[in-house]
Kinemage of the C-alpha trace (Angstrom):
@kinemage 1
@onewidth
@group {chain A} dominant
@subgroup {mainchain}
@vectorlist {calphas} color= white
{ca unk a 1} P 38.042 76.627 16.512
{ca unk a 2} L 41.641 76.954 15.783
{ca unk a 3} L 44.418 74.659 16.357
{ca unk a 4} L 47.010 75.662 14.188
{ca unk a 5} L 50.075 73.080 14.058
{ca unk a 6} L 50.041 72.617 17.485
{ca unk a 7} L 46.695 70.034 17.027
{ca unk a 8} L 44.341 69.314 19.475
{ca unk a 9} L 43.281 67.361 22.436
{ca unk a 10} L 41.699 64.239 22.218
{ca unk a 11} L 39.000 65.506 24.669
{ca unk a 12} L 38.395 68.450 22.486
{ca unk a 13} L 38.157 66.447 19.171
{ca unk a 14} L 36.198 63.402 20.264
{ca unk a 15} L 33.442 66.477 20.936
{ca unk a 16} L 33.719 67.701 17.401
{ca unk a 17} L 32.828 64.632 16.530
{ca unk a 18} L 30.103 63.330 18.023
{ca unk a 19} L 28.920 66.706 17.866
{ca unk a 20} L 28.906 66.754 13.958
{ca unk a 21} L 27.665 62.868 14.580
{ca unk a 22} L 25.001 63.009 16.465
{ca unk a 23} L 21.012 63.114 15.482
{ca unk a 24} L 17.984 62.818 16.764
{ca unk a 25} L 17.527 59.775 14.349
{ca unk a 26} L 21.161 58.145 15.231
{ca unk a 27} L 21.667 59.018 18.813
{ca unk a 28} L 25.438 58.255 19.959
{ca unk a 29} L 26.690 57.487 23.259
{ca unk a 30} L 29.531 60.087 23.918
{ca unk a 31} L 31.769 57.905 25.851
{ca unk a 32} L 31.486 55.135 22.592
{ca unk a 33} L 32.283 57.882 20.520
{ca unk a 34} L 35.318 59.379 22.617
{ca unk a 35} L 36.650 55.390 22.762
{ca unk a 36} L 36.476 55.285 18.769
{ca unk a 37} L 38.454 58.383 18.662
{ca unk a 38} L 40.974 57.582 20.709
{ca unk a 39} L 41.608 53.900 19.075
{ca unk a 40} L 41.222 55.691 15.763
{ca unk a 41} L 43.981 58.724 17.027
{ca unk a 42} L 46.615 55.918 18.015
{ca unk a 43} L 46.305 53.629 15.246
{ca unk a 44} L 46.873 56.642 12.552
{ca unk a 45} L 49.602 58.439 14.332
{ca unk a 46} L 51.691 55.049 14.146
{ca unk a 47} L 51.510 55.351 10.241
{ca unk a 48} L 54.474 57.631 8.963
{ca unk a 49} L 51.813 58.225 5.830
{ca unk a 50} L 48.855 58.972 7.981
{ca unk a 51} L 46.874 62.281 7.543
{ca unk a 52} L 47.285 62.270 11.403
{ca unk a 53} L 50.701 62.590 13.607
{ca unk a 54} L 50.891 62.561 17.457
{ca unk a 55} L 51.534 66.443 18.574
{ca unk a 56} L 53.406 67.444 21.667
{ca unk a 57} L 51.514 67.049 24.620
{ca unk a 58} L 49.444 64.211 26.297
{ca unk a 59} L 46.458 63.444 23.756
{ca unk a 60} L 47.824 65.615 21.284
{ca unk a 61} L 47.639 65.213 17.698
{ca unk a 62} L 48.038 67.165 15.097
{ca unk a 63} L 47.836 67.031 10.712
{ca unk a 64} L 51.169 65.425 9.737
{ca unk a 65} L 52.117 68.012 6.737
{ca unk a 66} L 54.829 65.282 5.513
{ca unk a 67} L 51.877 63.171 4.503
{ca unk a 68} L 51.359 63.431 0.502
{ca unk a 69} L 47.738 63.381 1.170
{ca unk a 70} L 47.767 66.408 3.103
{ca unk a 71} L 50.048 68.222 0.697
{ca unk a 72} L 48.128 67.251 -1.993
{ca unk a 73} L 45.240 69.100 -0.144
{ca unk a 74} L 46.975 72.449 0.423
{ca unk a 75} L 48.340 72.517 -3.418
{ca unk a 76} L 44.109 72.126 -4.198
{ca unk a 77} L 42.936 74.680 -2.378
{ca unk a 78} L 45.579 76.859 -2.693
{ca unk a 79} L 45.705 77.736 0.746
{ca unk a 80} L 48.803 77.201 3.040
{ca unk a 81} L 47.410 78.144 5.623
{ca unk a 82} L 45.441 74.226 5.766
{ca unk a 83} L 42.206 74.244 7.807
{ca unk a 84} L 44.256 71.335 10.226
{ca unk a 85} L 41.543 70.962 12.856
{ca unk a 86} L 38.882 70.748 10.250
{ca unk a 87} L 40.786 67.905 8.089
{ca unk a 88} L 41.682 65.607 11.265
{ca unk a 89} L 37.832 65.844 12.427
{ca unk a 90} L 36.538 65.200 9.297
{ca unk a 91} L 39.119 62.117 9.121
{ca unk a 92} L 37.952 61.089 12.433
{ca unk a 93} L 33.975 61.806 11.739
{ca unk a 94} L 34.504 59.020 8.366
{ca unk a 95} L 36.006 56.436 10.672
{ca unk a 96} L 32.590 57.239 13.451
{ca unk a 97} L 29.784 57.372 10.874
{ca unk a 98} L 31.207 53.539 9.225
{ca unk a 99} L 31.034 52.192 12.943
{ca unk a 100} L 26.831 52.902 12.873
């Protein structure tokens, strides 16, 4: 899975998610967990500071590399090359996994 800076599609991320959510022990409803995303999507990308910007594109978003957080995280691992579609679904997975 690779994004890049372009970001991804809500669709494609809300998967992710309830992929890396969902147990046989804490069984998720997919259409709960695409809802959650997309509230969760919206409400960042309105935050200048937010790890998460909207992209180009209907349901697009993307990591916001202005964000101190995020540089902070490529100057850590050294990398600039930042893992973006990892970071904004393991941002997203946090805000799932408090709503169980």
């Amino acid at each position: 899975m690779a994004a890049g800076a372009k970001g991804l599609k809500v669709e494609k991320i809300a998967r992710h998610v309830y992929n890396s959510c969902n147990s046989i022990f804490t069984p998720l409803n997919y259409r709960d967990v695409h809802s959650y995303v997309t509230q969760y999507l919206t409400r960042c990308a309105k935050d200048p500071q937010s790890l998460i910007e909207k992209g180009k594109g209907y349901g697009v978003y993307h990591v916001n590399f202005e964000s101190k957080a995020v540089q902070q995280q490529m100057l850590t691992y050294g990398n600039p090359s930042l893992p973006v579609n990892s970071t904004l679904i393991a941002s997203v997975s946090t805000f799932v996994k408090k709503l169980k």
